[in-house]
NUVEX-612433 format. One record per residue (C-alpha): residue in one letter; residue number from 1; x, y, z. Coordinates in Angstrom, 3 decimals, padded with zeros to 6 digits, always signed. Layout:
BEGIN
+------+-----+----------+----------+----------+
: code : pos :        u :        v :        w :
+------+-----+----------+----------+----------+
:    A : NUM :        X :        Y :        Z :
...
+------+-----+----------+----------+----------+
This chain:
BEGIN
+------+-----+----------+----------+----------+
: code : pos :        u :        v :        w :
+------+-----+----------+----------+----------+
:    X :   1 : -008.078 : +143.442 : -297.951 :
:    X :   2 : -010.914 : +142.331 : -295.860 :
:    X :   3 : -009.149 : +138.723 : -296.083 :
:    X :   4 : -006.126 : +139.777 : -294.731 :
:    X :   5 : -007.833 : +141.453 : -291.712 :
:    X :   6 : -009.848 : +138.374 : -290.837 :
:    X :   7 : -007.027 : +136.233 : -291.351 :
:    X :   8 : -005.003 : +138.811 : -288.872 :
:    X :   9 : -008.301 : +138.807 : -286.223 :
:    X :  10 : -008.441 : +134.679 : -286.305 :
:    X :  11 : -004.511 : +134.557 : -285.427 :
:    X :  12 : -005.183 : +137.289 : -282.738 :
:    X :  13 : -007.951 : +135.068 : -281.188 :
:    X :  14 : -006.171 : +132.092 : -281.719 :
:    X :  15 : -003.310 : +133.533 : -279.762 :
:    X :  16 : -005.413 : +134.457 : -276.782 :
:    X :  17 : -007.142 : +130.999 : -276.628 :
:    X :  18 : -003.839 : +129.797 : -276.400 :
:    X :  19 : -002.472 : +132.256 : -273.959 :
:    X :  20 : -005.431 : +131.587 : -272.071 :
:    X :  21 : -005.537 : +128.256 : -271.678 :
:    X :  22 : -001.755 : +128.311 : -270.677 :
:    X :  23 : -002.880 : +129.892 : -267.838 :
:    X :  24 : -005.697 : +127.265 : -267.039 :
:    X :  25 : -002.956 : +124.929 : -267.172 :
:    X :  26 : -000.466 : +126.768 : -264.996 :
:    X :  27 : -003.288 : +127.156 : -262.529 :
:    X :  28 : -003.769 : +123.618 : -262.215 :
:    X :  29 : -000.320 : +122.673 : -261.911 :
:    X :  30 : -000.076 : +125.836 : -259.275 :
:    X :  31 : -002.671 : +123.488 : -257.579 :
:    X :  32 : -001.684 : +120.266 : -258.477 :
:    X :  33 : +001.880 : +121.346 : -256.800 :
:    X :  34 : +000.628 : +122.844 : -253.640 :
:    X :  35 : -001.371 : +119.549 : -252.915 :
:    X :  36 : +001.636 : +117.694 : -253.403 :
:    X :  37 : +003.478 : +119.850 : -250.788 :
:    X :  38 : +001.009 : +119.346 : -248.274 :
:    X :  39 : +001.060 : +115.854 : -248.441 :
:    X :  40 : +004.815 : +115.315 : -248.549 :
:    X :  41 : +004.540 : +117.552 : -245.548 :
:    X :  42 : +001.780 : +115.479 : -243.788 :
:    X :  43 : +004.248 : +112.190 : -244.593 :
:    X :  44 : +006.999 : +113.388 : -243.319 :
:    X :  45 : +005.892 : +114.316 : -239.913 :
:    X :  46 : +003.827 : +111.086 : -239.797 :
:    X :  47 : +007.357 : +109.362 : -240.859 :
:    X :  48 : +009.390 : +111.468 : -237.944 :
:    X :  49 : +006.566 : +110.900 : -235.127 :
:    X :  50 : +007.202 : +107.063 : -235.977 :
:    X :  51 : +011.356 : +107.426 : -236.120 :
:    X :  52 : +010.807 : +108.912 : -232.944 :
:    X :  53 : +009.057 : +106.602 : -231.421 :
:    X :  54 : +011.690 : +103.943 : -232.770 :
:    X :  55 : +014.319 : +106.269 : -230.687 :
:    X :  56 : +012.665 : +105.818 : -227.958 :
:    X :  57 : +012.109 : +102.190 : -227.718 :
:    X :  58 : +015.565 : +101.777 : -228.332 :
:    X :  59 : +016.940 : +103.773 : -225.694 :
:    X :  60 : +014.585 : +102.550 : -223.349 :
:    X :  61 : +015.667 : +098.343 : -224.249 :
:    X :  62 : +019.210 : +099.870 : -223.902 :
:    X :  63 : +018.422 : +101.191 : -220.553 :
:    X :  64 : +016.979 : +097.687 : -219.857 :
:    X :  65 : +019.517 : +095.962 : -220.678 :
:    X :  66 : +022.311 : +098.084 : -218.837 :
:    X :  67 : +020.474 : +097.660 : -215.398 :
:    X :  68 : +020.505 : +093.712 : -216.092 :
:    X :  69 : +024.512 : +093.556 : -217.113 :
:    X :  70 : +025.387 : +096.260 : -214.613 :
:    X :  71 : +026.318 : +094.725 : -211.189 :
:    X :  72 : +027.408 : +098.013 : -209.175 :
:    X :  73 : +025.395 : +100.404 : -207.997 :
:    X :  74 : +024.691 : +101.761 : -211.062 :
:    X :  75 : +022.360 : +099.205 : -212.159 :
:    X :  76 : +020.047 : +100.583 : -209.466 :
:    X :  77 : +020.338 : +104.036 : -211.321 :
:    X :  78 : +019.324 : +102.442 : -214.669 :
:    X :  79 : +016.537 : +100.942 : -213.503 :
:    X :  80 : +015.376 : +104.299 : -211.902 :
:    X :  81 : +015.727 : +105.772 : -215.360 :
:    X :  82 : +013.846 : +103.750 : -217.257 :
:    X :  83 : +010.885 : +104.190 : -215.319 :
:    X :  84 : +011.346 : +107.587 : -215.382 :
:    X :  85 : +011.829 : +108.335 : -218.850 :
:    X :  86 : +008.778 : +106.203 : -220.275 :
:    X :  87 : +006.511 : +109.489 : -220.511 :
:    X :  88 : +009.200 : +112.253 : -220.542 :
:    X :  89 : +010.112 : +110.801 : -223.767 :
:    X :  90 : +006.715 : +110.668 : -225.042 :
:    X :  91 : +006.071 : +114.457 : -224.327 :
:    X :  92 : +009.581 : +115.200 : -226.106 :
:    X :  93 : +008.295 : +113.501 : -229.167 :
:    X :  94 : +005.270 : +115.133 : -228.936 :
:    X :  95 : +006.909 : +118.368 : -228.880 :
:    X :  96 : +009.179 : +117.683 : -231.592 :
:    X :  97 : +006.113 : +116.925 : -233.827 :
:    X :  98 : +005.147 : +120.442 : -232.623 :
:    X :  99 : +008.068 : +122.213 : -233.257 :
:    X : 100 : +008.072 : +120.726 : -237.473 :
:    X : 101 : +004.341 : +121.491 : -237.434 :
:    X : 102 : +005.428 : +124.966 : -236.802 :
:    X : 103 : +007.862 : +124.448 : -239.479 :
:    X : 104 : +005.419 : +123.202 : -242.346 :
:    X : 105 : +002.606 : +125.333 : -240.691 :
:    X : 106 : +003.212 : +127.939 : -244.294 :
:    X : 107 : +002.647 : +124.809 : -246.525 :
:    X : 108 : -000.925 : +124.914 : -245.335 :
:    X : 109 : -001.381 : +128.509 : -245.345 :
:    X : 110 : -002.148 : +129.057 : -241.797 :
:    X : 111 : +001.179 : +130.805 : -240.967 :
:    X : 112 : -000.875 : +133.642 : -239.733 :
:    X : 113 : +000.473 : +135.783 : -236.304 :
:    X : 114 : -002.412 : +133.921 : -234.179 :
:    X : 115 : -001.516 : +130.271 : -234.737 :
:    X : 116 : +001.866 : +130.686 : -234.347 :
:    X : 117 : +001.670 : +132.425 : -231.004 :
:    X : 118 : -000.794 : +129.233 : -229.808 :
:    X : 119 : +001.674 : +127.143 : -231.388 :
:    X : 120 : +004.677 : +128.864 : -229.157 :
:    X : 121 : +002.332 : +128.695 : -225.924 :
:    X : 122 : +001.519 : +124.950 : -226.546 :
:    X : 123 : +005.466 : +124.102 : -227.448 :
:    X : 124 : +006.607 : +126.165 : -224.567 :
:    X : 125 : +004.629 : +124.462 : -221.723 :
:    X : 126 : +004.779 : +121.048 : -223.012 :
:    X : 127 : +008.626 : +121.468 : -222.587 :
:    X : 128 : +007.866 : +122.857 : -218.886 :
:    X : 129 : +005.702 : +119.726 : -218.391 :
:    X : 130 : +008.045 : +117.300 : -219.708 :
:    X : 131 : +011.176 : +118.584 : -217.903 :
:    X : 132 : +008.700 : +119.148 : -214.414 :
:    X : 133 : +007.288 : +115.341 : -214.960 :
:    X : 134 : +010.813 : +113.506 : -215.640 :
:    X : 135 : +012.312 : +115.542 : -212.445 :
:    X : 136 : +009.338 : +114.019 : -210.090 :
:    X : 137 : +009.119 : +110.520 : -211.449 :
:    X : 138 : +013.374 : +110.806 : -210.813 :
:    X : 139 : +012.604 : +111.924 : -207.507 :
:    X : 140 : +009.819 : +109.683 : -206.793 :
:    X : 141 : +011.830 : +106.689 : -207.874 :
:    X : 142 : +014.699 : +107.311 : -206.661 :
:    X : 143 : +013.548 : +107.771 : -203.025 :
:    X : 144 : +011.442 : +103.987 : -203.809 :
:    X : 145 : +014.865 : +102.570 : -205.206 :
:    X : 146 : +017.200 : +103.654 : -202.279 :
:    X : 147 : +014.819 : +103.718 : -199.123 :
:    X : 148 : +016.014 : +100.205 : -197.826 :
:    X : 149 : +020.050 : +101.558 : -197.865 :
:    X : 150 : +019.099 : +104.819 : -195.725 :
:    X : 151 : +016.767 : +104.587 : -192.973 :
:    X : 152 : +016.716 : +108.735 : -193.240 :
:    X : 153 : +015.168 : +108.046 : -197.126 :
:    X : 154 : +012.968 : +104.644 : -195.757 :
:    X : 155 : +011.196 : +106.802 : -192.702 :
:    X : 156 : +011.083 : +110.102 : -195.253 :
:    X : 157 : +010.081 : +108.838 : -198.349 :
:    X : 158 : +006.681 : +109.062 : -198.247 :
:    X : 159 : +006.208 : +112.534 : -196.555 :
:    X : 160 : +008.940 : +113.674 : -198.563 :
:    X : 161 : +007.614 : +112.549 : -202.383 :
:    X : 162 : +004.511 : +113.852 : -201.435 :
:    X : 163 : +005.885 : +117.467 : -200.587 :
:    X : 164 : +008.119 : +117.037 : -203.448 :
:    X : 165 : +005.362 : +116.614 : -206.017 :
:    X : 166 : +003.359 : +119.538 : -204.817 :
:    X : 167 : +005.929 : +121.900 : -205.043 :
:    X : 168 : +006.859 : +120.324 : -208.472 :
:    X : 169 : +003.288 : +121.187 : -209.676 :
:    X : 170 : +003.277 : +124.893 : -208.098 :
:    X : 171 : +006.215 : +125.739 : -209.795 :
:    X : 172 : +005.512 : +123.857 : -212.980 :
:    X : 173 : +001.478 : +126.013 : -213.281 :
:    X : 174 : +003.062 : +128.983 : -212.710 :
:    X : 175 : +005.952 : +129.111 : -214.863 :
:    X : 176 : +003.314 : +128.045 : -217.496 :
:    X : 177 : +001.461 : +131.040 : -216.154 :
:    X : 178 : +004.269 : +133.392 : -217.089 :
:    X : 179 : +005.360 : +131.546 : -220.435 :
:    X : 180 : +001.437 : +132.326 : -221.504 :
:    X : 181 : +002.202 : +136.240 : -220.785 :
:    X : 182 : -000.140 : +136.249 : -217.369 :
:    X : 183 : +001.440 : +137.984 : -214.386 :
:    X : 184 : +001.892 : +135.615 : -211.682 :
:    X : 185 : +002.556 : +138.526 : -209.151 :
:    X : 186 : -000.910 : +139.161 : -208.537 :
:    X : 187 : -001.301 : +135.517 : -207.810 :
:    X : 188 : +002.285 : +134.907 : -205.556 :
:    X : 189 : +000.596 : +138.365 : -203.846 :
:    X : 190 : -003.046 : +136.481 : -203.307 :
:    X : 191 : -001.297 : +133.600 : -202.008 :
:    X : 192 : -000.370 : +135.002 : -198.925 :
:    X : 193 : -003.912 : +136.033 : -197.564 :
:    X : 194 : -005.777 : +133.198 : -198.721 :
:    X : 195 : -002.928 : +130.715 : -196.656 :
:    X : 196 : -004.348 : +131.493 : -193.531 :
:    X : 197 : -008.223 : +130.959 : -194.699 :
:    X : 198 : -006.710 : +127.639 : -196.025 :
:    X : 199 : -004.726 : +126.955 : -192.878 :
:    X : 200 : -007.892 : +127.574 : -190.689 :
:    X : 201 : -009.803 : +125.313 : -193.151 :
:    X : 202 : -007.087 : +122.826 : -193.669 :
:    X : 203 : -006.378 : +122.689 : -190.016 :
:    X : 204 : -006.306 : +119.072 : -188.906 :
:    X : 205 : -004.709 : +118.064 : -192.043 :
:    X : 206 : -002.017 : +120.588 : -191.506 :
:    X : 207 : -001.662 : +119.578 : -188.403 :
:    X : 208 : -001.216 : +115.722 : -189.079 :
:    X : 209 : +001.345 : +116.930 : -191.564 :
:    X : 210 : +003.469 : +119.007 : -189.516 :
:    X : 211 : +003.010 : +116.053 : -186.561 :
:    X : 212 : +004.132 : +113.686 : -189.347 :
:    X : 213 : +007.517 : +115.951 : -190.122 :
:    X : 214 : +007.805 : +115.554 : -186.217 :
:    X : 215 : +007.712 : +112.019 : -186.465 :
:    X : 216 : +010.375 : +111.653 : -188.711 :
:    X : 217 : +012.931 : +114.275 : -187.290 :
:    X : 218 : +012.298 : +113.508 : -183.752 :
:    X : 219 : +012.788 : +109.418 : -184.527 :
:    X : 220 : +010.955 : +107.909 : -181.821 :
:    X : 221 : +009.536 : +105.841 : -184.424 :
:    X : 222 : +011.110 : +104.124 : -187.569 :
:    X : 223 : +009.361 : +102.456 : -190.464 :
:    X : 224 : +009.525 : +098.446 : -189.475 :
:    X : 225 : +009.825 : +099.325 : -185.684 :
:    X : 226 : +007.770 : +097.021 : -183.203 :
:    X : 227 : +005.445 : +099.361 : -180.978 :
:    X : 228 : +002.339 : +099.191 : -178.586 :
:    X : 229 : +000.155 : +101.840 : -178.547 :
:    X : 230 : -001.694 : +103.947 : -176.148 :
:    X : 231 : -004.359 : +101.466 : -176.589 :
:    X : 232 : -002.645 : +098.375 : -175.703 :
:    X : 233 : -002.400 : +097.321 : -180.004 :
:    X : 234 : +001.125 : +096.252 : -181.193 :
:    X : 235 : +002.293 : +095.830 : -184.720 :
:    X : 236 : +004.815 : +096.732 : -187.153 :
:    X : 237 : +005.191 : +100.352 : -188.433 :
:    X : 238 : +004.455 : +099.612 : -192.137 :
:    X : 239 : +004.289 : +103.630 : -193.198 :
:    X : 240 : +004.742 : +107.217 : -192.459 :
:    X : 241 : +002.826 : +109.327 : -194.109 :
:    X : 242 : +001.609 : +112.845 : -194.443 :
:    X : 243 : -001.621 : +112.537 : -192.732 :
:    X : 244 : -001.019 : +109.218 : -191.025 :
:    X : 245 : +001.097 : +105.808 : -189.664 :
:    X : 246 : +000.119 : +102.986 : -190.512 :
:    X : 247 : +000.767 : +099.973 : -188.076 :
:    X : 248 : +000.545 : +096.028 : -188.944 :
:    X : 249 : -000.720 : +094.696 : -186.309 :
:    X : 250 : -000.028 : +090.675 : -185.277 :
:    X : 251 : -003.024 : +089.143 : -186.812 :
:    X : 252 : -001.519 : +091.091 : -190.001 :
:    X : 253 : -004.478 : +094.020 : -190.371 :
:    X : 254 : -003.802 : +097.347 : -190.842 :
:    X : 255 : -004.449 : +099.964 : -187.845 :
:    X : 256 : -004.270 : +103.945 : -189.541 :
:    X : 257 : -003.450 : +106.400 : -187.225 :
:    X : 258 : -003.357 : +110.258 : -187.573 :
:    X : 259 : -000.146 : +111.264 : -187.046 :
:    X : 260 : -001.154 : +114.237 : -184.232 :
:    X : 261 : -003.060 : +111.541 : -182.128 :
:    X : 262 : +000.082 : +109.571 : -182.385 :
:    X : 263 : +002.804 : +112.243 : -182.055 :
:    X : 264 : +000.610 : +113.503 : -178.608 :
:    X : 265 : +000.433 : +109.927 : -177.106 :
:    X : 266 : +002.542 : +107.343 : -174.835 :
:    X : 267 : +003.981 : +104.417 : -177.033 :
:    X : 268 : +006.673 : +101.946 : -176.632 :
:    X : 269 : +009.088 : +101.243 : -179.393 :
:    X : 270 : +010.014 : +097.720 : -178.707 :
:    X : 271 : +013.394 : +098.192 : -181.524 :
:    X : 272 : +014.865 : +101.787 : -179.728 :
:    X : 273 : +017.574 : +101.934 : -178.809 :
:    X : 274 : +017.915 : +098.173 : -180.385 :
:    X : 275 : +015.998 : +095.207 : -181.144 :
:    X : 276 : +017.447 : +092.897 : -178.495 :
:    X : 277 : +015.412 : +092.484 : -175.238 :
:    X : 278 : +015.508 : +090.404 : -172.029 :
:    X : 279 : +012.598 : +087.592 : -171.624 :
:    X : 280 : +011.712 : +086.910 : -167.936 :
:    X : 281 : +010.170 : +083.875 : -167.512 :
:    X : 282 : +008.274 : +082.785 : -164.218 :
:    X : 283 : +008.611 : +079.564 : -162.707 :
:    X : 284 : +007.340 : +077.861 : -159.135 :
:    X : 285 : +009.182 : +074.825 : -157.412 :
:    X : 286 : +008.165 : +072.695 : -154.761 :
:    X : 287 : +009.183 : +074.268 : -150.644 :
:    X : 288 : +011.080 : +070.842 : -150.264 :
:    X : 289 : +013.377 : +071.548 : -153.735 :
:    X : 290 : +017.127 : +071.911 : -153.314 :
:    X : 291 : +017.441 : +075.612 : -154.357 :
:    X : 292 : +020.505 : +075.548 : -155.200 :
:    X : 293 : +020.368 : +072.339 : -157.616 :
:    X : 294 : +017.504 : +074.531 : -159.163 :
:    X : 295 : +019.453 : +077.748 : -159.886 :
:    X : 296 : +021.999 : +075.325 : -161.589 :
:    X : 297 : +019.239 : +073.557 : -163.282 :
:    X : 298 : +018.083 : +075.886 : -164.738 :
:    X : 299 : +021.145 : +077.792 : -165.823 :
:    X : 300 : +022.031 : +075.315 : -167.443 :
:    X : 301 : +018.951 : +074.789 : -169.886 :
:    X : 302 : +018.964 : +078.569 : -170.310 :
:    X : 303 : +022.523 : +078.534 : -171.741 :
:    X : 304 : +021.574 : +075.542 : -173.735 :
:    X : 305 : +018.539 : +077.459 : -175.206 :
:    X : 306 : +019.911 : +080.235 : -176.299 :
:    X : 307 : +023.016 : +078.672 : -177.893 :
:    X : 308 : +020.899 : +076.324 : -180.317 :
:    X : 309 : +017.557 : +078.148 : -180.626 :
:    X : 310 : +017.792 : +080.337 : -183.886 :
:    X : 311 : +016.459 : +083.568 : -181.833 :
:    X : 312 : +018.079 : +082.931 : -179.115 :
:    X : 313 : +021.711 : +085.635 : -178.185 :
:    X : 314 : +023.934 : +082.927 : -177.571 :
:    X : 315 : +026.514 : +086.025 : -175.933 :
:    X : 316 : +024.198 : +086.860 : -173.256 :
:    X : 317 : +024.734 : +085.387 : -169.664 :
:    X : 318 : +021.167 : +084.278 : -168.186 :
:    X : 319 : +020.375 : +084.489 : -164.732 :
:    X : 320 : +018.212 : +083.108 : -162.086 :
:    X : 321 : +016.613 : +085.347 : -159.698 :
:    X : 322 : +014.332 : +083.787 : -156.568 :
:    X : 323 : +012.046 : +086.353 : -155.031 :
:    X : 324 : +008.430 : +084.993 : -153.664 :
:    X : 325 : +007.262 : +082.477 : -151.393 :
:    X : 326 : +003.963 : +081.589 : -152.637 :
:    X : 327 : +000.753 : +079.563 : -150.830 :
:    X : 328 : +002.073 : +076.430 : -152.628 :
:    X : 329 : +005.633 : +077.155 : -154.086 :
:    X : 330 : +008.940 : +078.973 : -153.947 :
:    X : 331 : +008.720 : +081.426 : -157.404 :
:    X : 332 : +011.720 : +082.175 : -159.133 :
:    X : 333 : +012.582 : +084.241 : -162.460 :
:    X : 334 : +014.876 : +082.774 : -165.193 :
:    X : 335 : +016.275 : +086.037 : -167.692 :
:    X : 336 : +016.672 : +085.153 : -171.729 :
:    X : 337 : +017.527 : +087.092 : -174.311 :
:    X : 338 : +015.855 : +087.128 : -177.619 :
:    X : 339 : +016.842 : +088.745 : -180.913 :
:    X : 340 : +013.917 : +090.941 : -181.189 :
:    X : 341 : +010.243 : +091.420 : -179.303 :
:    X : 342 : +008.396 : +089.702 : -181.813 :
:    X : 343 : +010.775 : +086.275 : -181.532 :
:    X : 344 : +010.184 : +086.379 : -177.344 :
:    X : 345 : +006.630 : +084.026 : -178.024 :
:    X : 346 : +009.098 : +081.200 : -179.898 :
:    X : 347 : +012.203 : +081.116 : -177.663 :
:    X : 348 : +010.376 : +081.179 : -174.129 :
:    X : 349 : +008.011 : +077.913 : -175.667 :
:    X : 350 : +011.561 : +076.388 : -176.284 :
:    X : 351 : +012.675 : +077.095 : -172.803 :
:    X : 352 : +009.296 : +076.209 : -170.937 :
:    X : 353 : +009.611 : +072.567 : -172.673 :
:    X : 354 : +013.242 : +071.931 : -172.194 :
:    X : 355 : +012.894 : +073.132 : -168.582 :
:    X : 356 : +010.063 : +070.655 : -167.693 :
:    X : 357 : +011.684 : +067.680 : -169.497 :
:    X : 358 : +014.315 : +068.214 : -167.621 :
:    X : 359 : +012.947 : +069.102 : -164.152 :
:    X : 360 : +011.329 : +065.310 : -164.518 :
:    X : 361 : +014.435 : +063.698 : -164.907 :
:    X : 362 : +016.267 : +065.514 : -161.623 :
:    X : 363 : +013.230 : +064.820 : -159.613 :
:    X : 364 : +012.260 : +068.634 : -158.953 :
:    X : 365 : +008.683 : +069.380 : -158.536 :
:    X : 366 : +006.315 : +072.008 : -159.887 :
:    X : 367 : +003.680 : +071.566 : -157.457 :
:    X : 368 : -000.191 : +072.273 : -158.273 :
:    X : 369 : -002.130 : +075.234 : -156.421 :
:    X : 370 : -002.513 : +073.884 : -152.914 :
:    X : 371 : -005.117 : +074.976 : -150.129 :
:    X : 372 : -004.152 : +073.210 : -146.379 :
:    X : 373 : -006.350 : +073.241 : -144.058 :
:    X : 374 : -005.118 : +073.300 : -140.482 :
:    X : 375 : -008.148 : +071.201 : -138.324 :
:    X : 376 : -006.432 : +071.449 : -135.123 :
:    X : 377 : -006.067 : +075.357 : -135.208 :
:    X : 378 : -009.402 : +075.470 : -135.996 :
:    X : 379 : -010.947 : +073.400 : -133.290 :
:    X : 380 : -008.984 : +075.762 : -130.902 :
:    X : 381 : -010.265 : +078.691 : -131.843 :
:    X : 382 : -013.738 : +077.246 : -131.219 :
:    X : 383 : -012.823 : +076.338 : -127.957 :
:    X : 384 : -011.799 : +079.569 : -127.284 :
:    X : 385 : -014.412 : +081.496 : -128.928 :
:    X : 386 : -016.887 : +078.877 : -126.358 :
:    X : 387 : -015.188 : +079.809 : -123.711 :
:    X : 388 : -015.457 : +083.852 : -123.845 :
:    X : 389 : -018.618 : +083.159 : -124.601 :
:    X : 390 : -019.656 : +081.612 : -121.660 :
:    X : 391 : -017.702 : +083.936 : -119.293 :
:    X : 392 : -019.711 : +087.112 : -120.770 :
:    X : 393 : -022.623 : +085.062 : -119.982 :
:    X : 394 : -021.742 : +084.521 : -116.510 :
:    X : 395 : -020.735 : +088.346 : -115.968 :
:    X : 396 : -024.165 : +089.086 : -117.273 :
+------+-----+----------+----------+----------+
């Protein structure tokens, strides 16, 4: 009897041992398994972020390629994509990896109400960002890519990408604002006191701005226009921008202007209404010349000039105007036309030599300054001067 109740305890503890140990074991396989979950997890976003990336490079050297075989217009439009698309892409892939974190986030056991609400904040404005930063690089390029074929875009482009990029950033903070759950009424509200403390701080700035928006509505001055300044300084209008022009001078350094000293002073734009202007060149002959053989003369070598010099209007009629007679020399103006103010220097050199050359073979003189003294008149007026002289003496 008591053998049969010891044999029944051993089985009963034998049993438990083994029940117990099958739970050990389907612990650690419970373990074992989980483990394995996380790291298929952790491999397969790894192995997405780098298909993605893959994606990317091959749109990209598709892109490429396209704005190389492309001949129309639409090569232009590749090319603008491209460099527009380098980080947008980038910040899509990185919310994709986001959006299958949030997917595997249970595997790790942090699927808890707080993560996933960061998680939705973080997915939400990088998708904000990414679709705010492709639309101003677009922009941005686009106004860089077309400037030269508009001169609206070439005399707006900087003033205008500037602008555009500030509102672009407004509107991208403050729909992130609202995606996080913060009300952006109060702060739309507190933007319309604090804009005139800003305005009254921000004063000359504003002011340059708004004289720069002048500028380029009111045209009197175009990006690669010749002008003088107020101050006497010439150059080439290299930029317009939202604070200031910048002007190229001759001796090719850069003279920065703000744009309300320059919208409130007296310029002249050498290219409005065109770039063609009239050269007058000055020229004395000798009182004995044969004006008429001059006028010819020199009609002729004026035609001659501008027909073969490269800035010279080959359509334009010159003309030959006489209007001074000097101490030593009749003066007389000879009218040119050049292509542009800058090209005046080369084609009135041009003329100047061909005019002398030939002057020297017709026999017409360019006489030197000359100062004649008249002896005769002036020994009379001694004499005269001697002889009131002596008849106040003999009044006296």
């Amino acid at each position: 009897m008591l053998g049969k109740s010891q044999a029944s305890a051993f089985k009963a503890a034998r049993v438990y041992n083994g029940l117990k140990h099958e739970e050990e074991y389907s612990y650690v396989d419970i373990s074992a398994g989980l483990d394995q979950k996380q790291l298929v997890a952790v491999g397969g976003l790894l192995l997405a972020v780098v298909v993605l990336f893959l994606i990317k490079r091959l749109v990209l050297v598709r892109l490429k390629e396209k704005a190389r075989s492309e001949t129309s217009s639409m090569s232009g439009m590749y090319r603008v994509l491209v460099l527009s698309l380098n980080a947008p892409l980038s910040l899509t892939i990185w919310v994709i990896f986001l959006l299958l974190v949030k997917s595997v986030v249970s595997v790790f056991q942090l699927d808890d109400e707080r993560t996933l609400t960061i998680l939705n904040v973080v997915i939400e404005s990088s998708i904000i960002i990414t679709l705010f930063l492709f639309l101003e690089r677009f922009s941005t390029y686009s106004l860089r890519r077309y400037k030269d074929q508009s001169s609206l875009v070439k005399n707006t482009s900087a003033i205008a990408g500037g602008a555009l990029r500030a509102l672009l950033a407004v509107l991208a903070i403050l729909i992130i604002l609202s995606a996080m759950g913060i009300s952006i009424t109060p702060i739309v509200a507190s933007l319309g006191i604090t804009s005139l403390a800003v305005a009254l701080a921000l004063q000359p700035t504003l002011e340059n701005f708004f004289s720069g928006i002048q500028l380029v509505m009111d045209k009197p001055i175009r990006i690669g226009d010749f002008i003088e300044l107020d101050s006497k300084e010439q150059g080439f209008v290299e930029k317009i921008g939202w604070r200031s022009t910048w002007v190229r001078m001759l001796p090719n350094n850069i003279v920065i202007v703000p744009n309300s000293k320059l919208s409130n002073s007296k310029l002249i734009n050498y290219y409005y209404p065109e770039r063609e202007l009239s050269v007058p060149v000055e020229v004395g002959v000798h009182y004995s010349s044969d004006l008429e053989h001059v006028e010819k003369v020199c009609l002729e070598v004026a035609k001659h000039t501008l027909r073969t010099h490269e800035y010279g209007v080959d359509t334009y009629e010159p003309f030959v105007l006489f209007h001074t007679f000097d101490s030593s020399s009749i003066n007389l103006t000879v009218m040119l036309r050049t292509r542009e103010y800058f090209n005046r220097f080369f084609i009135k050199s041009a003329f100047i030599k061909l005019l002398k050359k030939r002057f020297d073979e017709e026999g017409i003189v360019i006489p030197f300054p000359i100062a004649a003294i008249n002896f005769q008149q002036e020994q009379h007026q001694e004499q005269h001067q001697e002889q009131q002289q002596e008849q106040q003496h003999e009044q006296k």
